[in-house]
C-alpha positions as a Markdown table, in Angstrom:
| # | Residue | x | y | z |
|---|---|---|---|---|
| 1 | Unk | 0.1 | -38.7 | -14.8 |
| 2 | Unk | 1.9 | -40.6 | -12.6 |
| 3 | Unk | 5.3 | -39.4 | -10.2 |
| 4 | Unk | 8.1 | -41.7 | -9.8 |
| 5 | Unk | 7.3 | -42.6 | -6.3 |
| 6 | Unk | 3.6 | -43.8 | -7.4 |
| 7 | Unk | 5.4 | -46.0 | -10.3 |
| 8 | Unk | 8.0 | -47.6 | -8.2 |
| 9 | Unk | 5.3 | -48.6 | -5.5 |
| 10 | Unk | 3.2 | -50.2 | -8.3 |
| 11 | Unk | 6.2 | -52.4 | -9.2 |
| 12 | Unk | 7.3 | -53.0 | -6.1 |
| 13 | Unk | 3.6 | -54.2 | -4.8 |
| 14 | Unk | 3.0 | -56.1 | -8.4 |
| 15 | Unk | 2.3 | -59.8 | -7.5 |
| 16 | Unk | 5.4 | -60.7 | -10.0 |
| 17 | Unk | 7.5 | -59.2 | -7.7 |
| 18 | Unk | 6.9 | -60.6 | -4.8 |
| 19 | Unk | 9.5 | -63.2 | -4.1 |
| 20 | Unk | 12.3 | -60.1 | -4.5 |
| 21 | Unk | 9.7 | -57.6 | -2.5 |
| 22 | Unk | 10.0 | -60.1 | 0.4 |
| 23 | Unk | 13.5 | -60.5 | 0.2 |
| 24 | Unk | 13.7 | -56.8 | 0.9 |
| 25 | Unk | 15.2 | -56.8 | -3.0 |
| 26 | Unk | 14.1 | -53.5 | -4.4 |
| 27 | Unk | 13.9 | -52.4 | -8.1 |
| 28 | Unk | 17.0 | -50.4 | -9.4 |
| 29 | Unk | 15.8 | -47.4 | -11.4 |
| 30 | Unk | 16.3 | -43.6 | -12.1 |
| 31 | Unk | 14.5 | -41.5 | -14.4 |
| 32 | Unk | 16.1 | -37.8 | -13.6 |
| 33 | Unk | 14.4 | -35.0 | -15.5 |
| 34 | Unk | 17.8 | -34.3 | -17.6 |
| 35 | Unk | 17.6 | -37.5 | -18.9 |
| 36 | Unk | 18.2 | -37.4 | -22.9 |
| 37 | Unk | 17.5 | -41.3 | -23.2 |
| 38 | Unk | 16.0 | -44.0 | -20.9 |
| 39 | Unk | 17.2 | -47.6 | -20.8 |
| 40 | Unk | 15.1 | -50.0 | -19.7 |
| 41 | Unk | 16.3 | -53.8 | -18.5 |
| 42 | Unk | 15.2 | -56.6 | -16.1 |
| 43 | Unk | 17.2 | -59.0 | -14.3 |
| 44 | Unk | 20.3 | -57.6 | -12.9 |
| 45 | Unk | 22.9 | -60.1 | -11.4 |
| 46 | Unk | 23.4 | -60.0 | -8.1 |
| 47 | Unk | 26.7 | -57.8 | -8.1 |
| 48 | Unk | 24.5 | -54.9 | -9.9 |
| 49 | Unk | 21.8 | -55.5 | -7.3 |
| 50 | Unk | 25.0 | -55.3 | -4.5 |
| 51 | Unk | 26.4 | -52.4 | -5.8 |
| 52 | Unk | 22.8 | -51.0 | -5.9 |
| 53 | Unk | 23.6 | -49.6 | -9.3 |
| 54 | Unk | 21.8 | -50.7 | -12.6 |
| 55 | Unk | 24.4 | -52.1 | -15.6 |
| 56 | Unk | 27.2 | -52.8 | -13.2 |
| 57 | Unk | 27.6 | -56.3 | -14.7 |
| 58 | Unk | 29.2 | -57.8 | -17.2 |
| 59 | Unk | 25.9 | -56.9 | -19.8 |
| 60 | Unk | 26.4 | -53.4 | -18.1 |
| 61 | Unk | 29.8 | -53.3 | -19.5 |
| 62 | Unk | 28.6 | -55.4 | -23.1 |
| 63 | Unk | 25.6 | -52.1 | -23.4 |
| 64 | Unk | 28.0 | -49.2 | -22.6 |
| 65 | Unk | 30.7 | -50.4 | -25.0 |
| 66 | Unk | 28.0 | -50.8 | -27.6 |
| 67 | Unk | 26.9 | -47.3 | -26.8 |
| 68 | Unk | 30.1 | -45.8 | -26.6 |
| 69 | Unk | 29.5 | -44.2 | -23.4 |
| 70 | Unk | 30.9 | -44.7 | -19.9 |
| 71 | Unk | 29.6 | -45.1 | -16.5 |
């Protein structure tokens, strides 16, 4: 079984990501044990990977309304 730490490193050293790696771009993610569902997405813009927080983007805001949840 893999931790958390062991998964992020394997994306962050996975050749597809090397042109954010070396831009000092890391992967948003969180996976706390409390977690009732995971959501899983690629691509954030660049205001969700300013804010350093995953879904805070207009597609953020597009997911949560279709959830019905808020941030």
């Amino acid at each position: 079984m893999s931790t958390i730490k062991e998964i992020k490193r394997a994306i962050m050293t996975d050749s597809q990501n090397a042109l954010f790696t070396e831009k000092g771009i890391e992967l948003l993610f969180a996976a706390p044990p409390t977690a009732k569902i995971l959501l899983i997405g690629q691509a954030p813009d660049i205001r969700a990977q300013e804010a350093r927080m995953y879904f805070k983007d207009p597609s953020g805001n597009q997911l949560r309304d279709w959830l019905g949840v808020d941030e």
